[in-house]
C-alpha positions as CSV (number, residue, x, y, z in Angstrom):
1,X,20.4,40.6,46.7
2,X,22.8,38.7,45.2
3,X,22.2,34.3,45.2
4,X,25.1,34.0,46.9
5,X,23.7,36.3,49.7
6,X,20.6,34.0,49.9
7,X,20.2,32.6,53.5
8,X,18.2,30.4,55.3
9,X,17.7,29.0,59.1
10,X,15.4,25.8,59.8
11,X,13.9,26.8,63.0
12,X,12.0,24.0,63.5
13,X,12.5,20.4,62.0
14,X,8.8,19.2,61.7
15,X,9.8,15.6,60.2
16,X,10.7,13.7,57.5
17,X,8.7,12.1,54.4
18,X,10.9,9.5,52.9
19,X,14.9,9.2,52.3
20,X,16.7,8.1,49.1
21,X,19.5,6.2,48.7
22,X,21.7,8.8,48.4
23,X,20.8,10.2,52.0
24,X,18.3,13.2,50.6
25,X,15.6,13.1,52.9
26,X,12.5,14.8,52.1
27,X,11.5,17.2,54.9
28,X,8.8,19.4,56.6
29,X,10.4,21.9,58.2
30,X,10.0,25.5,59.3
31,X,12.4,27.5,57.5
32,X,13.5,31.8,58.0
33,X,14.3,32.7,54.0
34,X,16.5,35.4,54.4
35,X,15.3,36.3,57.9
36,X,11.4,36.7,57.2
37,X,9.3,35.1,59.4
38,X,9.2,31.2,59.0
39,X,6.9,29.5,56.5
40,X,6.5,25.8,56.4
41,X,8.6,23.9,53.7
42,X,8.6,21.3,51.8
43,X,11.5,20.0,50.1
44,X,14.5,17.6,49.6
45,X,17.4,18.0,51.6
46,X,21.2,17.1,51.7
47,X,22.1,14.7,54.7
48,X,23.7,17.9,56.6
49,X,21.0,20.8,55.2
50,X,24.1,21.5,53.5
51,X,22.3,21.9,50.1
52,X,18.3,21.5,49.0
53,X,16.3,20.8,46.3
54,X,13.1,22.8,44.9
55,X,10.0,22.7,47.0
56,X,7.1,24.1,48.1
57,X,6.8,26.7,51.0
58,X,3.6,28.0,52.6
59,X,2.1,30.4,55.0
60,X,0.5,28.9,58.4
61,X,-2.7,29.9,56.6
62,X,-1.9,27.8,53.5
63,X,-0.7,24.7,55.8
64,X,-3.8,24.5,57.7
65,X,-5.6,24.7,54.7
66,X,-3.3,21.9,53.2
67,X,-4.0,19.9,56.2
68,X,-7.8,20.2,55.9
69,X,-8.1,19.3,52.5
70,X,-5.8,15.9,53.2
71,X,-8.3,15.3,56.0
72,X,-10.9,15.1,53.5
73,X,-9.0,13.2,50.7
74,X,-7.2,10.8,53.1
75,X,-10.9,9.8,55.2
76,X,-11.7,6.1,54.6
């Protein structure tokens, strides 16, 4: 597959971290990657999800584990 064939669908927009001042927003969202199931991502994107920047995506597996250790670091 070619990267201009690369496709993507944000089915659900979770929320967002922070903005710049340019409008990039950094987002949690879950995200189809060329129609596989959806995997959580996190990564800057263009006011209109028009373009995005690197990130991280993960599993439900690896989010839950993500959110249990921030549990633990965030306590207190």
């Amino acid at each position: 597959m070619a990267a201009k064939d690369f496709k993507f669908e944000i089915i659900k927009e979770i929320g967002v971290l922070s903005e710049g001042s340019k409008g990039w927003r950094k987002e949690l969202n879950l995200v189809s990657w060329n129609g596989s199931e959806p995997k959580y991502a996190l990564r800057d994107w263009a006011p209109e999800h028009e373009k995005m920047g690197k990130g991280i995506t993960l599993t439900e597996e690896e989010a839950e584990k993500l959110k249990q250790l921030l549990d633990r670091a965030l306590v207190g």
